[in-house]
C-alpha positions as CSV (number, residue, x, y, z in Angstrom):
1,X,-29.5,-98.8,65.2
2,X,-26.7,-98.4,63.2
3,X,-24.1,-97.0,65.3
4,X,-21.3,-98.7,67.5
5,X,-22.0,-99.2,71.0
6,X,-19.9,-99.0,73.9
7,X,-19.9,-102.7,74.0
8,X,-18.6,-103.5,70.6
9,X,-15.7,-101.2,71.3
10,X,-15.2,-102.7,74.5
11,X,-15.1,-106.1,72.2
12,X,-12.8,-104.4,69.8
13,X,-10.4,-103.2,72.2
14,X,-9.9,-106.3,73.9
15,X,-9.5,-108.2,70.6
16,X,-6.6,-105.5,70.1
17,X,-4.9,-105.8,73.3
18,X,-4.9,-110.3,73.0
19,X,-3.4,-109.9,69.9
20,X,-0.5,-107.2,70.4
21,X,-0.4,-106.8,74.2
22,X,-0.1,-104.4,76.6
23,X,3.4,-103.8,76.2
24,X,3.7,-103.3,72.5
25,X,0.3,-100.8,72.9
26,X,2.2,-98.9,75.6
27,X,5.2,-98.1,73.4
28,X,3.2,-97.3,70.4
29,X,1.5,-95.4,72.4
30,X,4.2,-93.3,73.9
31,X,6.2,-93.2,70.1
32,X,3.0,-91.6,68.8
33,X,2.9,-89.1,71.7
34,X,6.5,-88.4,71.0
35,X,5.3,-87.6,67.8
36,X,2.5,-85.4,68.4
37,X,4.8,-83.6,70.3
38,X,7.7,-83.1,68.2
39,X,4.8,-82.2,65.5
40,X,3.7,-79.5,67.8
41,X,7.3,-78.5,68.8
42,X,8.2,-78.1,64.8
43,X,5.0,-75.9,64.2
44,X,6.3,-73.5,67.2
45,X,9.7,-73.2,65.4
46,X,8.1,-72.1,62.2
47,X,5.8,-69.6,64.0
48,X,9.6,-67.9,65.6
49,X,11.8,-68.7,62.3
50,X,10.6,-65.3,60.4
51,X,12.2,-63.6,63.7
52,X,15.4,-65.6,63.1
53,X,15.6,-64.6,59.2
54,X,15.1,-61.1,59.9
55,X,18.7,-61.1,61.7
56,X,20.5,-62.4,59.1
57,X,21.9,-60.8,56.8
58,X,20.3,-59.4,53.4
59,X,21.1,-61.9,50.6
60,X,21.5,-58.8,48.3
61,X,25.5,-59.0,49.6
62,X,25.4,-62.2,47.7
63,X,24.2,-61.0,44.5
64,X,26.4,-57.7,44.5
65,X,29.5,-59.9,45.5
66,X,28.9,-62.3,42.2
67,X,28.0,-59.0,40.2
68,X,31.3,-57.5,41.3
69,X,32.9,-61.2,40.1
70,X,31.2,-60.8,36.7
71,X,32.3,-57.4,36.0
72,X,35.8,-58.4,37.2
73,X,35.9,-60.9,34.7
74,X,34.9,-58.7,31.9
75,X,37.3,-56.4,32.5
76,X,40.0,-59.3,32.0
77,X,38.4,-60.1,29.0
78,X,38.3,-56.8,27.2
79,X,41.5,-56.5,28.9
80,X,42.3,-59.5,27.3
81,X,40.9,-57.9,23.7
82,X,42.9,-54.5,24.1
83,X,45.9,-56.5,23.8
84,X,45.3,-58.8,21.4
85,X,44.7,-55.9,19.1
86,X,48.0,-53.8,19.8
């Protein structure tokens, strides 16, 4: 009783194609399968990213190369300090 028939969508869809035509609908059409499948492409490359990180390289280096850089540093400055008090 409620529902939609098959005839009022029929209705609705001819409505929709008089007012943008066919060409428009046909692009949309293909830009939103485009992006269904760029979607699905994206979601694949997540799946085999973990795979790509495990090759790189440990970002501990990172951290021990600034550590090393700190205590550099505050070797210059009690460096710095030893001299000041001679």
């Amino acid at each position: 009783m409620g529902g939609i028939s098959i005839w009022q969508l029929l209705i609705i869809a001819l409505i929709i194609v008089l007012l943008f035509g066919t060409k428009k609908l046909r692009t949309l059409g293909g830009d939103l399968g485009s992006a269904v499948k760029g979607f699905k492409k994206a979601i694949g490359d997540e799946d085999s990213a973990p795979a790509a990180k495990k090759e790189t390289p440990d970002a501990d280096f990172e951290q021990k190369k600034i550590t090393d850089e700190q205590q550099a540093a505050d070797q210059t400055k009690t460096s710095q300090k030893d001299k000041e008090q001679v």
